[in-house]
N, C-alpha and C positions, 0 to 999 in steps of 0.2 A: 843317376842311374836308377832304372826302374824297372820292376815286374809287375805289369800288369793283368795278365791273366796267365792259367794252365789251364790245360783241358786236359779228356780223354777220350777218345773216341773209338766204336767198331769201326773197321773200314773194311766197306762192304764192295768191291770194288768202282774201277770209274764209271761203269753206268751208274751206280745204285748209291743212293746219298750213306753218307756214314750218319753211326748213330753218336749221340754227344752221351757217353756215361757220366760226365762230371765237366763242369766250369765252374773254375773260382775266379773272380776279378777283384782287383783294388781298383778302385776307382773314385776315390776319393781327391785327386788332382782335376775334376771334371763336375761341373756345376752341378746339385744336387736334384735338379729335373731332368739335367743331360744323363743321368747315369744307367737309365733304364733301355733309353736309348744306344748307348754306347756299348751296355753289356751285350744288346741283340746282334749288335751291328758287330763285335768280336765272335761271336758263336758264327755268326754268318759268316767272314769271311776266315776263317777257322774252319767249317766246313768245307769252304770251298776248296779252300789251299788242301787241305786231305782228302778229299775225293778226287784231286791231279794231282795225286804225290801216289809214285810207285810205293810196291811193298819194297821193303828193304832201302829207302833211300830216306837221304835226309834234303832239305833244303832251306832255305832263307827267301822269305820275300818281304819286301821291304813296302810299307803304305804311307805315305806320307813320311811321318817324320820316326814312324813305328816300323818293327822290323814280327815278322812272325815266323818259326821256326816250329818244322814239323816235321817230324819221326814218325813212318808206318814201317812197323818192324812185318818179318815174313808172315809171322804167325795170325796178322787181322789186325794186332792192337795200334791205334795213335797215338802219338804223345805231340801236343803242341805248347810253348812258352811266346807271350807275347806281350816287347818289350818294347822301352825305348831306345834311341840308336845309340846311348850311351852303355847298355848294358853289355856284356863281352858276349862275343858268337859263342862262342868255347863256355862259357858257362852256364848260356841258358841251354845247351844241348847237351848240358851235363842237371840241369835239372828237369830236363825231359826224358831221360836215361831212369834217371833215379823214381820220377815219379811213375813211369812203366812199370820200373822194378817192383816196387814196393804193390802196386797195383796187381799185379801178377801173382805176388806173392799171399797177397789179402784177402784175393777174390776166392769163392767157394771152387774146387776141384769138378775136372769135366767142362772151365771155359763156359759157363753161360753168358759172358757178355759176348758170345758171340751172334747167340739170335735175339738178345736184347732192344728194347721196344722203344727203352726211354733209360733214363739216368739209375746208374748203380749207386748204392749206399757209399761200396767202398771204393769208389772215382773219386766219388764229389770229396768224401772223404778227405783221401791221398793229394787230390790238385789244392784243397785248401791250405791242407797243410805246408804242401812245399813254397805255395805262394807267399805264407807269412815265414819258412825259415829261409827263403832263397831271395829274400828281397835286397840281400845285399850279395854280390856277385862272387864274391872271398869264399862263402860258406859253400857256394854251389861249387866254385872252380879246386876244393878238395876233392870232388867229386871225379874227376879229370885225371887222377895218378891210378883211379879203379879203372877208367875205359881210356885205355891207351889207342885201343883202336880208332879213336875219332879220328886221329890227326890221317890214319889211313882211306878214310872212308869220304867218296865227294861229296861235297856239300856242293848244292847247287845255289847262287845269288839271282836271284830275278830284281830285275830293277825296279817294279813297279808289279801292281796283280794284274796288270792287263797281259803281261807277257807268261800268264800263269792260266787264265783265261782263254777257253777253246777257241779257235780260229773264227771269226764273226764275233762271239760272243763280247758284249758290253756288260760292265757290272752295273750300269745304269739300271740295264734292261732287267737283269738277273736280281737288283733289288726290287722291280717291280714285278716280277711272279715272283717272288719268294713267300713262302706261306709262312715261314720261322719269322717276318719281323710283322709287328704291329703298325695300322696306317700310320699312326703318333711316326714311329721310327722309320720309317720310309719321307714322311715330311720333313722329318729332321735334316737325316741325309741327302735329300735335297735340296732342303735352306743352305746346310754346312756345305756342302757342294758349290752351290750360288757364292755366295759370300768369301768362302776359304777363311775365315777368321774364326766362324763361332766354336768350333772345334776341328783341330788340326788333323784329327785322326780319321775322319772323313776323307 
C-alpha cells in the first residue's frame, strides 16, 4: 500500500486549467532518472483529472495500476491523493479532506490562492506533510469517524482517464501540447507507452 503523491490545486473552472499550489510525491519505488519524469507526468494527469471534476464532487480514476482521487470542494479548492490500488478509497479521501483542511486553515485570510499564479508556501507545505504521515492508510482512515458524510456523498469510479477525457480527446495528443511536461518527459511517456514494462504508471 502506497501514497504516492498529494496535491493542491485552484480550480479554476473547466475551461481554464487549475493552478497546482503544492505537489509532494514519494517516489522513490521508481528508478532514480524516471522520477522527474514521473513527478511531471502526476501533476499532469492531476490536472487534468481536476479540470473534469465538478465543484463539489469527488471521484476515482484509475491509470494503470494507480488509482487518483480528487476532491473540488464549492469553494475553488482541489485536493488530490494518488495511490496504488492497494491503498483504501476511504482513506485516501480522508487524506484529501484533511490536507484541504488544514490548508484552508494555514492559508492567509481573504483566500489569495484563488488568483494564484503558481505554488503556495503553505500547499506545498500541507501536501508534504500528509504524504509522509498518511503513508500508511491506519493513520489516514481515523480521519473517517471526523467526515461521516463520505459514505453519503458519490464517488464517481472511471475505469481508465480516457473515460475522464473530453469526447475526441486522446491523452496521447494532450501529452503532446502540453506545455507543463518537459520533451525529456513526453519521450519517456511514450517509450513507457511502447514497451508497457518500463514503468507501469504510464
Amino acid at each position: 500500500m502506497k501514497l504516492l503523491a498529494v496535491a493542491l490545486y485552484s480550480h479554476r473552472g473547466p475551461d481554464a486549467e487549475p493552478v497546482c499550489l503544492g505537489l509532494a510525491a514519494e517516489l522513490s519505488s521508481f528508478g532514480y532518472f524516471q522520477r522527474s519524469s514521473v513527478k511531471e507526468m502526476l501533476s499532469f494527469l492531476s490536472k487534468t483529472i481536476v479540470q473534469r471534476t465538478q465543484p463539489g464532487q469527488r471521484q476515482t480514476v484509475k491509470q494503470e495500476d494507480y488509482f487518483c482521487h480528487v476532491h473540488v470542494k464549492d469553494g475553488g479548492i482541489a485536493g488530490v491523493a494518488v495511490t496504488d490500488r492497494d491503498y483504501p478509497t476511504v482513506a485516501a479521501f480522508s487524506v484529501v479532506g484533511k490536507a484541504i483542511e488544514e490548508f484552508l486553515a494555514a492559508a492567509p485570510p481573504g483566500e489569495p490562492w484563488r488568483g494564484a499564479a503558481g505554488e503556495a508556501p503553505e500547499a506545498l507545505s500541507v501536501a508534504e506533510g500528509a504524504l509522509a504521515r498518511y503513508q500508511d492508510p491506519v493513520a489516514a482512515d481515523k480521519l473517517t469517524k471526523i467526515q461521516k458524510d463520505l459514505d453519503e456523498t458519490k464517488v464517481i469510479l472511471h475505469q481508465t482517464i480516457d473515460s475522464v477525457l473530453k469526447r475526441g480527446e486522446k491523452l496521447d495528443t494532450l501529452v503532446d501540447k502540453s506545455a507543463d511536461l518537459s520533451l525529456a518527459s513526453q519521450m519517456f511517456y511514450k517509450q513507457a507507452r511502447k514497451t508497457n514494462a518500463c514503468c507501469k504508471m504510464m
